[in-house]
C-alpha positions, 0 to 999 in steps of 0.5 A: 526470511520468507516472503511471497507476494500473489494476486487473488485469482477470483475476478470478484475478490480482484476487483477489490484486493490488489494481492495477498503478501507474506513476510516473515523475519526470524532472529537471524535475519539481519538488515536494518531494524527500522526500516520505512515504509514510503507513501501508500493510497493503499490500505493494508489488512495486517494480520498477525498473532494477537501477542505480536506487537506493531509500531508505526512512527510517523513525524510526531505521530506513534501508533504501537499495539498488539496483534491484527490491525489495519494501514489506512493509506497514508501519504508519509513515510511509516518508521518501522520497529523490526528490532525483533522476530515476527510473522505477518500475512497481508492483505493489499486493498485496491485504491478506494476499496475502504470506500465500498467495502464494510469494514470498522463500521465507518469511513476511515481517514488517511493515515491512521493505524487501526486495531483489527478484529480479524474473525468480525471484519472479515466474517469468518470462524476462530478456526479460520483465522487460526489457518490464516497464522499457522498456515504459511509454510504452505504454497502461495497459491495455497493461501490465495486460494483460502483467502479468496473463498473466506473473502467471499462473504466481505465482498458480496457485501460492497457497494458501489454508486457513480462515485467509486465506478467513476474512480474505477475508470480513472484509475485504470486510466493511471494504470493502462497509461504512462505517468508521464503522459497523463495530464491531470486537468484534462481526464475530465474531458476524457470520461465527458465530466467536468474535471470538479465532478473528477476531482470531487469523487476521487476525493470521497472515494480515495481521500486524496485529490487526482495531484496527491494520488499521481505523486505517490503513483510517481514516487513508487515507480521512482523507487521501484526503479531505484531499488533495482540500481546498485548507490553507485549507478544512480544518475539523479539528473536522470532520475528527476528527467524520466520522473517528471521534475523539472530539475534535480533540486526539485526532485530532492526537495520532492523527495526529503518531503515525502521520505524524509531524507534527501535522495543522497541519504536515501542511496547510503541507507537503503532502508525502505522495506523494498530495499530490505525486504525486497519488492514483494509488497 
């Protein structure tokens, strides 16, 4: 297995791409062939050889295919079918770039798995994207650096109005301070708006209200923390004290919701892509 994970190092690419990421998994690679991908406000440009397949399941929903195509964030936890070998290059857009940025043409909803025509959304040449797949064995700064110049030309194309610098401000707010420490009703008050003027533009931007987007941020920091802990050190009356839940039954009811299995269930199978892959992205 061979993975690496690098944030763009070009101030202009940054502003809008959250890192570049690499996973690749060979035949003798062993773990879990159905690993889950948990909430994401995130979206994820995939790509991949144009004969490699994909699948997504989520509760009653399948999307499979072949070859690029994008994650549009997504508030469930994804099932995964990595039953067979592949290799896979991402690109992790910051929270609310979809909203700027032109690519598909149109707005994209939440929770959707989208074809992706590599060379027309991102502008560059078949060559280009031929360096793309079969240049993986080089550097992680390598690629960072090619990525960030072929970018160029998608990025000097956004846009941006009140709406998305406003959502620029709260979530560096969500970055710089503690979870636990924000309190939702107030961040009006603290960029002089009405806190309906927040909530209206987070929701055009992101696609989520302030409460959905603090609950994933939450849910991420929950399982980083616990991807770190051997089963049998995981203390879950802590757990739910130091994530905000008010008790312990909060705290499963929160997570079976969103997960999809209890947090007992989730200690036995450790079957997250984190836990598998590691927290590479």
């Amino acid at each position: 297995m061979k993975t690496w994970k690098i944030a763009p190092q070009d101030s202009a690419i940054a502003q809008y791409i959250d890192c570049y990421w690499f996973l690749e998994k060979t035949a003798d690679d062993t773990g879990p062939d159905f690993p889950k991908l948990n909430p994401d406000p995130a979206a994820h440009i995939i790509i991949a050889a144009k004969q490699q397949p994909y699948h997504y399941q989520q509760d009653g929903y399948l999307a499979q295919g072949l070859g690029s195509h994008l994650i549009s964030p997504y508030r469930k936890t994804y099932t995964l079918d990595h039953t067979q070998a592949f290799s896979v290059l991402g690109i992790k857009l910051k929270v609310g770039a979809l909203y700027s940025l032109p690519l598909l043409g149109s707005a994209i909803g939440s929770n959707e798995i989208i074809q992706f025509e590599v060379q027309q959304q991102l502008q560059i040449s078949v060559s280009d994207e031929a360096a793309l797949l079969n240049q993986q064995d080089e550097k992680a700064e390598y690629n960072r650096d090619k990525l960030d110049n072929l970018l160029q030309p998608l990025i000097a194309q956004s846009k941006e109005d009140r709406h998305s610098e406003l959502v620029r401000k709260v979530i560096s707010l969500f970055n710089s301070t503690s979870l636990l420490a924000i309190e939702l009703s107030t961040i009006g008050n603290i960029f002089g708006y009405s806190q309906r003027t927040i909530e209206r533009s987070f929701s055009k931007v992101t696609g989520f209200t302030l409460k959905q987007y603090h609950s994933m941020q939450r849910l991420e920091a929950m399982l980083d923390h616990l991807h770190k802990l051997p089963s049998d050190e995981i203390n879950w009356t802590d757990v739910a004290l130091n994530y905000g839940f008010s008790d312990q039954p909060h705290l499963i009811r929160y997570v079976k919701n969103t997960l999809g299995l209890t947090p007992g269930q989730y200690a036995d199978d450790r079957d997250l892509a984190i836990d598998v892959y590691g927290d590479f992205e």
